[in-house]
C-alpha positions as CSV (number, residue, x, y, z in Angstrom):
1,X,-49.4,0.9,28.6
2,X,-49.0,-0.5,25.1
3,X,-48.7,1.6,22.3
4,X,-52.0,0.8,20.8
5,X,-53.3,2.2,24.6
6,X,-51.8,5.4,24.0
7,X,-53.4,5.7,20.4
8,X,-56.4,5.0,22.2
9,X,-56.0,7.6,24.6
10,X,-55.3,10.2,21.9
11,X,-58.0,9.0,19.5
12,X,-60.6,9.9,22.7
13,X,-58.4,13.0,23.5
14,X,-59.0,14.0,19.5
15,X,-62.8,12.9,20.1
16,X,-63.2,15.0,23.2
17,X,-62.2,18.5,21.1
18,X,-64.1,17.2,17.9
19,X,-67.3,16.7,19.8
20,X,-67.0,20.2,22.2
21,X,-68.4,23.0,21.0
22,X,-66.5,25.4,18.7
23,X,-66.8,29.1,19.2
24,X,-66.9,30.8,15.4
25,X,-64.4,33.0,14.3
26,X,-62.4,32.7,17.7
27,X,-60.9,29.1,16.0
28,X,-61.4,28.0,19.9
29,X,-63.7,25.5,21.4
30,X,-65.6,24.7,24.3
31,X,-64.6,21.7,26.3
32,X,-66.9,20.0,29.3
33,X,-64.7,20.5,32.2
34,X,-66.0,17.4,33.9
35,X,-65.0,15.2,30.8
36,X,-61.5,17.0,30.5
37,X,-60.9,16.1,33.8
38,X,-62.1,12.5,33.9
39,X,-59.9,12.3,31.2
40,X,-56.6,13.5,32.3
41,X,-57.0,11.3,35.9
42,X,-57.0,8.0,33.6
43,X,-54.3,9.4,31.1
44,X,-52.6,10.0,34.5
45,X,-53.1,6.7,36.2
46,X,-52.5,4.8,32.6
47,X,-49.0,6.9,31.7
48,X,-47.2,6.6,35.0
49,X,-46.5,2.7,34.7
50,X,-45.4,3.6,31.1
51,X,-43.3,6.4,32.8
52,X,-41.9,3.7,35.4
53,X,-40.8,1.5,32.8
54,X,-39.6,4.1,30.5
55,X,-37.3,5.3,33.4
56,X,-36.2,1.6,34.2
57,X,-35.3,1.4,30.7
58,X,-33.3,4.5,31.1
59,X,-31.6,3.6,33.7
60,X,-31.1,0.1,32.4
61,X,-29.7,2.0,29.2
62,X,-27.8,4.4,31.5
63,X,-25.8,1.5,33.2
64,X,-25.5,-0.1,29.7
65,X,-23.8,3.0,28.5
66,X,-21.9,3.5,31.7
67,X,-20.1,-0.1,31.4
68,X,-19.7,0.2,27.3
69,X,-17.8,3.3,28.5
70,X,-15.9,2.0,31.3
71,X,-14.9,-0.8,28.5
72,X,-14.3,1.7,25.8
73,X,-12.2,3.5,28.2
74,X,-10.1,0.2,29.4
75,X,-10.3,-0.9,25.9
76,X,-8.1,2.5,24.9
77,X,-5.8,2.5,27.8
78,X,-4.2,-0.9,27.4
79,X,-4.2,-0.3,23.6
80,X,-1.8,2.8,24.5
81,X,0.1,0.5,26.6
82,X,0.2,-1.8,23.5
83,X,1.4,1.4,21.4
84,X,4.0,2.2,24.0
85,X,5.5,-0.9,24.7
86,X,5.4,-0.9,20.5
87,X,7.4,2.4,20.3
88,X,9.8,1.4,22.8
89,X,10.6,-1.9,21.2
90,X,10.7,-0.5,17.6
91,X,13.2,1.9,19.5
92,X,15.1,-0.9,20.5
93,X,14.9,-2.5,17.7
94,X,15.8,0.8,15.8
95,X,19.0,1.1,18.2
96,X,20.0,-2.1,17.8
97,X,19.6,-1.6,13.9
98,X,21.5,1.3,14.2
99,X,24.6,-0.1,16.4
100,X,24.9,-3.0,14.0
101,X,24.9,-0.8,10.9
102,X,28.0,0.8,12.3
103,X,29.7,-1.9,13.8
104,X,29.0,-3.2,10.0
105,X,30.4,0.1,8.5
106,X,33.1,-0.3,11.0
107,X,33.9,-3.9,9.8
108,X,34.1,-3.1,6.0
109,X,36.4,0.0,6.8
110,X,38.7,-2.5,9.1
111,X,38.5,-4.6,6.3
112,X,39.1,-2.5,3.4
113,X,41.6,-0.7,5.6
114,X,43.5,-4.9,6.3
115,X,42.6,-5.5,2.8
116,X,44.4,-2.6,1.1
117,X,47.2,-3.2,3.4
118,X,47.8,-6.6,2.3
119,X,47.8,-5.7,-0.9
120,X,50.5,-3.0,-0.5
121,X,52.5,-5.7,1.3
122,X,51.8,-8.0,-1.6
123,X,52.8,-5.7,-4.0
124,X,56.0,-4.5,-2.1
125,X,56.3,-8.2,-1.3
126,X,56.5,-9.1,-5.0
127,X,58.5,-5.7,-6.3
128,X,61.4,-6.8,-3.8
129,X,60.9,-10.3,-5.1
130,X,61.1,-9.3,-9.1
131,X,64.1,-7.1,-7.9
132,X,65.8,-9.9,-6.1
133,X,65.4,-12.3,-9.1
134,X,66.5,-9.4,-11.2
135,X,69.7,-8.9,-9.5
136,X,70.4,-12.4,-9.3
137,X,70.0,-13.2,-12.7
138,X,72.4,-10.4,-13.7
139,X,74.6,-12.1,-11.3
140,X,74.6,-14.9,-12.9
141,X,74.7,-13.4,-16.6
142,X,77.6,-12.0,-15.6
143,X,79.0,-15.2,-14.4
144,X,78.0,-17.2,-17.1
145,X,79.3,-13.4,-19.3
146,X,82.6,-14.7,-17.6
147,X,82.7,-17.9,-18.2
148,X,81.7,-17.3,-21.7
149,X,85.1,-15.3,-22.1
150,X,87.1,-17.9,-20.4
151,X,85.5,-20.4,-22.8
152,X,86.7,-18.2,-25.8
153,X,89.7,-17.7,-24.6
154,X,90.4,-21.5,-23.8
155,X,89.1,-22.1,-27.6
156,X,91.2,-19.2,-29.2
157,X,93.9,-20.8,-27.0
158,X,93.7,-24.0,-28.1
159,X,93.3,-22.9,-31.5
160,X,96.5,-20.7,-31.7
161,X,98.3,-24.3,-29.8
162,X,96.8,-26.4,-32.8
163,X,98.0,-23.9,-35.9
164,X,101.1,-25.3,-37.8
Protein backbone atom coordinates (compact mmCIF):
# COMPACT_ATOMS: atom_id res chain seq x y z
CA UNK A 1 0.00 0.00 0.00
CA UNK A 2 1.43 3.31 -1.07
CA UNK A 3 1.39 6.09 1.12
CA UNK A 4 -0.99 8.08 -0.85
CA UNK A 5 -3.40 4.69 -0.17
CA UNK A 6 -3.11 5.14 3.47
CA UNK A 7 -4.05 9.00 3.17
CA UNK A 8 -6.86 7.71 1.34
CA UNK A 9 -7.84 5.31 3.83
CA UNK A 10 -7.72 7.97 6.61
CA UNK A 11 -9.38 10.73 4.58
CA UNK A 12 -12.54 8.11 4.30
CA UNK A 13 -11.93 7.07 7.99
CA UNK A 14 -12.16 11.12 8.78
CA UNK A 15 -15.28 11.12 6.37
CA UNK A 16 -16.97 8.24 8.04
CA UNK A 17 -17.02 10.26 11.71
CA UNK A 18 -17.66 13.67 9.93
CA UNK A 19 -20.77 12.31 8.16
CA UNK A 20 -22.20 10.02 11.47
CA UNK A 21 -24.28 11.59 13.55
CA UNK A 22 -23.09 13.65 16.61
CA UNK A 23 -24.83 13.28 19.86
CA UNK A 24 -24.89 17.18 21.56
CA UNK A 25 -23.28 17.84 24.52
CA UNK A 26 -21.89 14.17 24.89
CA UNK A 27 -18.91 15.43 22.19
CA UNK A 28 -19.61 11.67 20.87
CA UNK A 29 -21.04 10.47 17.62
CA UNK A 30 -22.95 7.88 16.08
CA UNK A 31 -21.24 5.69 13.69
CA UNK A 32 -23.25 3.07 11.14
CA UNK A 33 -21.90 -0.15 12.33
CA UNK A 34 -22.27 -1.74 8.88
CA UNK A 35 -19.97 1.00 7.33
CA UNK A 36 -17.39 0.81 10.33
CA UNK A 37 -17.07 -2.58 9.64
CA UNK A 38 -16.84 -2.64 5.91
CA UNK A 39 -14.30 -0.37 6.62
CA UNK A 40 -11.94 -1.93 8.84
CA UNK A 41 -12.12 -5.53 6.57
CA UNK A 42 -10.53 -3.32 3.63
CA UNK A 43 -8.05 -1.26 5.97
CA UNK A 44 -7.34 -4.93 7.09
CA UNK A 45 -6.94 -6.59 3.81
CA UNK A 46 -4.99 -3.25 2.35
CA UNK A 47 -2.43 -2.88 5.68
CA UNK A 48 -1.23 -6.49 5.97
CA UNK A 49 0.85 -6.39 2.62
CA UNK A 50 2.16 -2.98 3.94
CA UNK A 51 2.77 -4.90 7.31
CA UNK A 52 4.60 -7.81 5.21
CA UNK A 53 6.86 -5.54 3.62
CA UNK A 54 7.36 -3.37 6.58
CA UNK A 55 8.55 -6.55 8.45
CA UNK A 56 10.74 -7.69 5.43
CA UNK A 57 12.28 -4.47 5.72
CA UNK A 58 12.84 -5.03 9.27
CA UNK A 59 14.33 -7.92 9.05
CA UNK A 60 16.32 -6.82 6.01
CA UNK A 61 17.41 -3.84 8.37
CA UNK A 62 17.91 -6.34 11.24
CA UNK A 63 20.48 -8.48 9.32
CA UNK A 64 21.95 -5.19 8.04
CA UNK A 65 22.52 -4.14 11.53
CA UNK A 66 23.52 -7.63 12.66
CA UNK A 67 26.54 -7.75 9.95
CA UNK A 68 27.51 -3.73 10.53
CA UNK A 69 27.87 -5.11 14.11
CA UNK A 70 29.67 -8.27 13.52
CA UNK A 71 32.03 -5.82 11.35
CA UNK A 72 32.09 -3.17 13.96
CA UNK A 73 32.98 -5.83 16.35
CA UNK A 74 35.98 -7.43 14.04
CA UNK A 75 36.74 -4.01 13.11
CA UNK A 76 37.63 -3.23 17.11
CA UNK A 77 39.27 -6.56 17.88
CA UNK A 78 42.01 -6.51 15.33
CA UNK A 79 42.45 -2.76 15.99
CA UNK A 80 43.29 -3.96 19.71
CA UNK A 81 45.63 -6.39 18.24
CA UNK A 82 47.08 -3.50 16.26
CA UNK A 83 47.35 -1.45 19.75
CA UNK A 84 48.95 -4.44 21.38
CA UNK A 85 51.32 -5.55 18.98
CA UNK A 86 51.96 -1.37 19.06
CA UNK A 87 52.57 -1.36 22.88
CA UNK A 88 54.72 -4.28 22.76
CA UNK A 89 56.94 -2.99 20.09
CA UNK A 90 57.21 0.62 21.53
CA UNK A 91 58.21 -1.55 24.63
CA UNK A 92 60.83 -3.05 22.73
CA UNK A 93 61.75 -0.25 21.23
CA UNK A 94 61.61 1.56 24.70
CA UNK A 95 64.02 -1.28 26.12
CA UNK A 96 66.20 -1.18 23.52
CA UNK A 97 66.35 2.68 23.99
CA UNK A 98 66.87 2.23 27.34
CA UNK A 99 69.87 -0.53 27.11
CA UNK A 100 71.64 1.68 24.64
CA UNK A 101 71.36 4.79 26.77
CA UNK A 102 73.34 2.94 29.41
CA UNK A 103 75.66 1.11 27.42
CA UNK A 104 76.18 4.90 26.10
CA UNK A 105 76.42 6.25 29.70
CA UNK A 106 78.66 3.26 30.29
CA UNK A 107 80.89 4.21 27.25
CA UNK A 108 81.43 8.00 28.18
CA UNK A 109 82.24 6.95 31.97
CA UNK A 110 84.89 4.16 30.40
CA UNK A 111 85.97 6.87 28.51
CA UNK A 112 86.21 9.74 30.71
CA UNK A 113 87.45 7.19 33.22
CA UNK A 114 90.68 5.97 30.06
CA UNK A 115 90.65 9.59 29.28
CA UNK A 116 91.49 11.07 32.63
CA UNK A 117 93.89 8.26 33.09
CA UNK A 118 95.86 9.11 30.26
CA UNK A 119 96.04 12.33 31.16
CA UNK A 120 97.52 11.57 34.63
CA UNK A 121 99.95 9.35 32.86
CA UNK A 122 100.72 12.29 30.49
CA UNK A 123 101.14 14.58 33.12
CA UNK A 124 103.28 12.20 35.36
CA UNK A 125 104.88 11.24 31.99
CA UNK A 126 105.99 14.73 31.38
CA UNK A 127 106.82 15.85 35.28
CA UNK A 128 109.43 12.88 35.31
CA UNK A 129 110.48 14.10 31.87
CA UNK A 130 110.95 18.05 33.03
CA UNK A 131 112.70 16.36 36.16
CA UNK A 132 114.97 14.24 34.14
CA UNK A 133 116.01 17.22 31.85
CA UNK A 134 116.28 19.18 35.01
CA UNK A 135 118.73 16.93 36.64
CA UNK A 136 120.62 16.50 33.64
CA UNK A 137 121.16 19.90 32.87
CA UNK A 138 122.49 20.63 36.38
CA UNK A 139 124.65 17.82 35.57
CA UNK A 140 126.03 19.27 32.95
CA UNK A 141 126.24 22.91 34.49
CA UNK A 142 128.15 21.53 36.92
CA UNK A 143 130.35 19.96 34.41
CA UNK A 144 130.69 22.73 32.26
CA UNK A 145 130.86 24.81 36.29
CA UNK A 146 134.03 22.53 36.26
CA UNK A 147 135.45 22.94 33.38
CA UNK A 148 134.87 26.62 33.65
CA UNK A 149 137.26 26.53 36.84
CA UNK A 150 139.85 24.36 35.07
CA UNK A 151 139.68 26.97 32.29
CA UNK A 152 140.45 29.80 34.84
CA UNK A 153 142.81 28.10 36.39
CA UNK A 154 144.74 27.05 33.11
CA UNK A 155 144.41 31.00 32.14
CA UNK A 156 145.55 32.30 35.71
CA UNK A 157 148.22 29.68 35.09
CA UNK A 158 149.39 30.66 32.15
CA UNK A 159 149.21 34.14 33.10
CA UNK A 160 151.40 33.87 36.40
CA UNK A 161 154.06 31.55 33.68
CA UNK A 162 153.97 34.61 31.22
CA UNK A 163 154.62 37.56 34.03
CA UNK A 164 158.30 38.88 33.99
Amino acid sequence: MSPIQVLNLIDRLENIIVTSRHLPLLRRVLVEEERLAAFIDEMRVAVPEDVKKAQELLKGADAFIDRAQEEANNIVIEARRHFEALVQENQVTKAAQEKAAEIIQEAESRAASITTKAQDEARSRRQEADQYALDVLRRVEEQLNSIAVNIQKGIEALEQQNQP
